[in-house]
N, C-alpha and C positions, 0 to 999 in steps of 0.2 A: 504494500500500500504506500503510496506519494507521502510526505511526512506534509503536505499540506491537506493533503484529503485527513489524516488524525489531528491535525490542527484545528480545521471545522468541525471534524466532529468532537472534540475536546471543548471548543468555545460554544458549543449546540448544547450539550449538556451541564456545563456552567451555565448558562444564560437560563438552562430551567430550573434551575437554584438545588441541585441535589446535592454538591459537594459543600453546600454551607452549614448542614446540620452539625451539628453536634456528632448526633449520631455515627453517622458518615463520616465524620473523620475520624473517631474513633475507632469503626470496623475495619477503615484500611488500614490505620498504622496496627490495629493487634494484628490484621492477616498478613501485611509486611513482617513483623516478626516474627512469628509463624512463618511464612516462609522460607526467611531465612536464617532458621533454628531448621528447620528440614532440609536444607543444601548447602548447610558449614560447610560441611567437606571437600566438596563441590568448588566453592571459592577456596577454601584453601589449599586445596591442589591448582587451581587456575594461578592464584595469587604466587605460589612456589613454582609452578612456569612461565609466568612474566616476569619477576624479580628475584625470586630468587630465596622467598620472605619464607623463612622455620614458621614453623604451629604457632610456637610461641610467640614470635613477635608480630607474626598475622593476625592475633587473637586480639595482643594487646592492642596494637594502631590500627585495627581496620576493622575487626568484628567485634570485638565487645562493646569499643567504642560506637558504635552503631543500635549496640542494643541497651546501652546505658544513656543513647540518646531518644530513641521513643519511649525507654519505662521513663524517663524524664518527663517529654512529648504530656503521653497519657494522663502521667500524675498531675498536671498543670494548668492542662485543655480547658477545662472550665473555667478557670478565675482569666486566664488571659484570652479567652473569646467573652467575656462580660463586660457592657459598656461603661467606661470610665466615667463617673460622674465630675465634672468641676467645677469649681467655685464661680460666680457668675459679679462683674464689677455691679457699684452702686448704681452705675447707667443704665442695669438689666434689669432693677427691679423686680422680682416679681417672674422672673423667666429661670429655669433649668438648663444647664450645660452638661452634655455628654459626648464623650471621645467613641466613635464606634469603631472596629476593625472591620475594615471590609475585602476580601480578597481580591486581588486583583482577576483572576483569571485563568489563563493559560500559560505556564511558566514553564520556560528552556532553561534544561540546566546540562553546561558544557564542563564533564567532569576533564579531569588530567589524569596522567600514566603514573604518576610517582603513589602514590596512596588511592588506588582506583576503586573501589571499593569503599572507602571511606568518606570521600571527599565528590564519590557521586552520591550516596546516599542520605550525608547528611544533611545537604540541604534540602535534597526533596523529602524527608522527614517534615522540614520546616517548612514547606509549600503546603505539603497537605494539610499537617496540621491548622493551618493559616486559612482552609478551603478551599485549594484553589489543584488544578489540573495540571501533570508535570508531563512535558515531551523530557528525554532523559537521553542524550549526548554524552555515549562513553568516548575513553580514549581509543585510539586505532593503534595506538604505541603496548596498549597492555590489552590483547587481543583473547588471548584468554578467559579473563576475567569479564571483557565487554559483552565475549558468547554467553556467559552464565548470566549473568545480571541480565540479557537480555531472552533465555531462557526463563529463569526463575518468575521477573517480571511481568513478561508474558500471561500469567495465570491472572492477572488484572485485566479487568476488561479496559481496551485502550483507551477509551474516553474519560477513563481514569488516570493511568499513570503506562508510559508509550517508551520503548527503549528504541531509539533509531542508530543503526550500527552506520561505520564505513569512515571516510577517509575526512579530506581537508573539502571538498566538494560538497560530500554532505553535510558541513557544519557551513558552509558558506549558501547551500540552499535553505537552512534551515534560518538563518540571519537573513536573509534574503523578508522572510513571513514578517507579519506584523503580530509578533507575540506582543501577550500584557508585562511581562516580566523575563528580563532574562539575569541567569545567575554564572557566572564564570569565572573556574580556577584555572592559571594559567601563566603563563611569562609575560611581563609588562608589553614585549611586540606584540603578539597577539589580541592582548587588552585591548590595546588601541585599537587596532579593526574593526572587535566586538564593538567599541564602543561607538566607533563611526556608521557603524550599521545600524546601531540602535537607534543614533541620531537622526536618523531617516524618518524613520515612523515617532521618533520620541518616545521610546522605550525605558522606563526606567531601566538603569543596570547595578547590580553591583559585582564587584571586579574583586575576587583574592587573588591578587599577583606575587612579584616574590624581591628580590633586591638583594642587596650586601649586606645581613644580620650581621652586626658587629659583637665582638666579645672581648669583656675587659676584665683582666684581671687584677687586682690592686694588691698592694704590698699588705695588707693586714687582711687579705681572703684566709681563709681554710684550704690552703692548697691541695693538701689530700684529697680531701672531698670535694674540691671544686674541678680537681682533673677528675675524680669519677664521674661526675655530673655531666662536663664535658665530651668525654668519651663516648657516654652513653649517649649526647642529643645528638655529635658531629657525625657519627658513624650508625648510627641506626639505619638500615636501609641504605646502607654505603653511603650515608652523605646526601642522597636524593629525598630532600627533605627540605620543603618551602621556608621554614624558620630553623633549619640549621645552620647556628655558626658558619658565620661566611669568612671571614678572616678573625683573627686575636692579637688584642694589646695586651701586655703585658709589662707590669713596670721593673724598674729595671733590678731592684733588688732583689725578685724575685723568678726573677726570670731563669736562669738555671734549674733552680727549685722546680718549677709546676714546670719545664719539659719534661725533664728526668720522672715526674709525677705521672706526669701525661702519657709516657712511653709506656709507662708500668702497667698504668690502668690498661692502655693499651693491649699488652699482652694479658693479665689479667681478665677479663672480656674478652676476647678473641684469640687467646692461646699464641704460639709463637710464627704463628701460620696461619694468619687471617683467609688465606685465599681459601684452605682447606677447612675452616671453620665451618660447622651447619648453621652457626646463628650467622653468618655475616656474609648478604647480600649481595648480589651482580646487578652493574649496571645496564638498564632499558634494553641497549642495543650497541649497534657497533659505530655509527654517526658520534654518539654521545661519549663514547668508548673512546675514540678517536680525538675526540675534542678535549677531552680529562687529560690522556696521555700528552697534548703537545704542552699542560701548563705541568708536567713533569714528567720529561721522559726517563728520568729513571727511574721511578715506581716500579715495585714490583706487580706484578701484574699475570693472570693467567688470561692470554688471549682469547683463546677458546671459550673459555666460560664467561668471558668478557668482564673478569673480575679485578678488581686493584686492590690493594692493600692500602689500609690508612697511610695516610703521608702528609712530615710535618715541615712544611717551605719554610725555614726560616729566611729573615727582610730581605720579601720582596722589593724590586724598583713599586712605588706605588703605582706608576703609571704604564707597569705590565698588562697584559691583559688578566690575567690572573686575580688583579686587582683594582680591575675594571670593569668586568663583566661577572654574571652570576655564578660562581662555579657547579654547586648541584653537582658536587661528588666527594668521595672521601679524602680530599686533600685541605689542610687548614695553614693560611698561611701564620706565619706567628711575628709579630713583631716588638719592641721594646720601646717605653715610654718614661718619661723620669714625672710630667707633670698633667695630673688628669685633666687641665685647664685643654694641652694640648690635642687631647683624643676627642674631646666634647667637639674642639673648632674639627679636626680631621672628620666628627660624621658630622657635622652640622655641615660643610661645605658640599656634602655628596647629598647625591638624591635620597628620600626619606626610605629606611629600610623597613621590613616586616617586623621585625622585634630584635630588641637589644638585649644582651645578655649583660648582667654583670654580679661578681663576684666580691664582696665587699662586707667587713663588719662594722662602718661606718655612714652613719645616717646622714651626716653629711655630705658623704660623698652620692649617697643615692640620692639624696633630692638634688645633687648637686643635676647627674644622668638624665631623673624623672623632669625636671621644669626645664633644661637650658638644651636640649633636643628632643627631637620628634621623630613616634615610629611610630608600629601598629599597634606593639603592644611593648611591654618589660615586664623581664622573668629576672628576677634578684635570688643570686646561690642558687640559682636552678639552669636547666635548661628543658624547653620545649615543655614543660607541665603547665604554663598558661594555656595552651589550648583545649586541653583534656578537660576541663569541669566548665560544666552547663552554665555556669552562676557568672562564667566572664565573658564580655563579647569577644568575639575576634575577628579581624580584619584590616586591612592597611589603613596607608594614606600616604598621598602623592603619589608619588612612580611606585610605591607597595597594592596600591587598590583605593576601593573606595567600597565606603559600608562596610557592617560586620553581620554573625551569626553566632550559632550556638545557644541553647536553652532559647529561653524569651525572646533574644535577641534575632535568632532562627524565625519565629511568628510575629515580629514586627517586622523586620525585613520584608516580608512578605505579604503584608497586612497594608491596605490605604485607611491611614486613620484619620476618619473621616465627620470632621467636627457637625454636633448638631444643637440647634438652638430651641429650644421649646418654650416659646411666649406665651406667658399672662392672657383672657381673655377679661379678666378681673377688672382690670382699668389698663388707663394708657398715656403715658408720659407725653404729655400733650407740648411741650416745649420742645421737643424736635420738630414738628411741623414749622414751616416759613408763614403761617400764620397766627403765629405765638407772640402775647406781645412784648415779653419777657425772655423771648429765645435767647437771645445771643449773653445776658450776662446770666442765667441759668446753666448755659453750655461753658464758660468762664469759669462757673465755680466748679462745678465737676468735673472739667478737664484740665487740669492745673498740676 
């Protein structure tokens, strides 16, 4: 079927108001997890032949996460579909103010290869829940996974929720439609397109793109535990990870210290033989393979299985490509800094990243990171666990995207909220009329 012939019929059955119940969105997101608590498997063999992802860390970053975001979803649904009442000024007298959500529609969601599974599901979690009908744009990079998700989904009738497979053609006819919503994960090139497309019809969009996540490490961190922390965000999924550490500062007294840290964790997590490791990851393909290996050609590396080994550049030229462009793989460049004033102006001068890391047991120094740059988000002594819980939004700004999700933030996203005013029949504030003979110093005293 044409994905605009399921786009009519998608906006045919919106427009007769079934997906606005309660009801209704409740039945799909239990039967969505339901089905897929019946073809775990299923993705996680898909997901272990596109990437290369163990049980374990499939489970953790792609399916549990999926299913600790609809029992969220579920437990929620009613307070955040309930019309916000609000306070009404002295001018209203006598009138009710209520915020409604109202769905927009028909919504395109263009998942990406690096978490595909994850990052297509969870926003059409937050469509539905929201009421609204999802056309579902897997990647063609993790083919695998696209076949099942579009298996799986399939049991949905499609003027429900529609999985359109294929290449760059078919997300370019699919942009092409006059969808009510379009949702897109993806590299800041591409953003741009979507968003020029959108601009056509005047599409709202919202964009998770990706950028240079910066990481700082300061002379009074936990170094121990800040290389485990480390370790675990830079290389999960070899590196191909929208808010992994993109390069690292590091001050200078310290710096010795958390390499030698870093190394350890290193083999620690991944034993002495990352490549041979079953928890550690291969990269997409052989383009991206190709592209890793020229910002270090001596990584060790298994061609075949198109895997690298973590690897630590130490001071890059900054004006390499390496540290210029996105990397999206398990290389971290490291660099040394004597004063934090320095590293604040080094990201503030570049485009706004995804989120900042940093390492520190000084509050000073964190409000220093929090107010004097901008990102999508900041993860302090951590890495990547701002995204995991419901309770925070997530998503960029500037060259990182624009809009967030996740929990609430997932059904306003997707929600037009859409003011309503309920007047008095009671009486009627007769000095707004221009045959008032008191208007103009009546409107003086209440608007002042």
């Amino acid at each position: 079927m044409q994905s605009s012939e399921i786009m009519n019929r998608q906006k045919s059955y919106f427009d007769e108001g079934h997906t606005k119940s309660y009801l209704h969105r409740k039945t799909t997101l239990e039967n969505l997890k339901m089905l897929l608590h019946e073809n775990e498997n299923l993705f996680l063999e898909a997901l272990q032949k596109d990437l290369g992802k163990s049980s374990s860390e499939a489970y953790m970053t792609e399916i549990g996460i999926i299913y600790e975001e609809i029992s969220f979803a579920l437990k929620h649904l009613k307070k955040w579909m309930r019309a916000e009442k609000v306070k009404t000024s002295v001018t209203h007298l006598g009138s009710k103010g209520f915020i409604h959500k109202e769905p927009y529609g028909t919504v395109l969601v263009i998942a990406p290869w690096n978490y595909p599974y994850q990052l297509a599901l969870s926003p059409l979690i937050g469509a539905i829940a929201a009421g609204n009908t999802v056309i579902l744009k897997p990647s063609e990079l993790a083919p695998q996974t696209a076949l099942v998700l579009e298996h799986v989904l399939s049991r949905f009738r499609e003027e429900i929720i529609a999985v359109v497979n294929g290449g760059v053609e078919t997300t370019t006819e699919l942009l092409e439609q006059k969808q009510d919503y379009i949702f897109f994960t993806g590299s800041t090139h591409v953003g741009k397109i979507v968003m020029q497309k959108a601009a056509t019809h005047l599409t709202p969009v919202t964009l998770e793109l990706g950028g240079k996540s910066p990481l700082i490490i300061t002379k009074d961190a936990n170094i121990q535990l800040a290389a485990k922390r480390v370790a675990f965000g830079k290389w999960l999924n070899a590196g191909q990870t929208c808010i992994a550490p993109d390069y690292c500062f590091v001050q200078d007294e310290v710096y010795d210290a958390f390499k030698m840290a870093l190394e350890a964790a290193i083999s620690d997590l991944y034993g002495d033989n990352p490549l041979e490791h079953p928890e550690y990851g291969r990269i997409v393909n052989e383009a991206h393979f190709k592209r890793l290996l020229s910002y270090a050609p001596d990584a060790k590396v298994d061609e075949a299985k198109l895997k690298m080994a973590p690897y630590l550049l130490e001071e890059p030229d900054v004006y390499s490509p390496v540290m210029q462009e996105e990397i999206f793989g398990p290389i971290l460049p490291l660099k040394r800094f004597t004063e934090v004033q320095d590293v604040i102006l080094f990201i503030r001068e570049r485009p706004k990243p995804l989120a900042l890391y940093l390492f520190t047991t000084s509050r000073e120094i964190e409000r220093k990171f929090i107010f004097n740059t901008s990102s999508g988000g900041v993860c302090i002594n951590d890495t990547l666990m701002h995204i995991s819980t419901p309770y925070l939004p997530f998503g960029g700004v500037g060259d990182s995207g624009m809009g967030n999700y996740h929990g609430e933030a997932s059904f306003r996203t997707f929600s037009h909220e859409k003011s309503v005013l309920r007047q008095t029949n009671a009486f009627d504030m007769k000095f707004r009329y221009p045959n008032s003979k008191h208007r103009e110093n009546i409107v003086r005293f209440f608007l002042k």
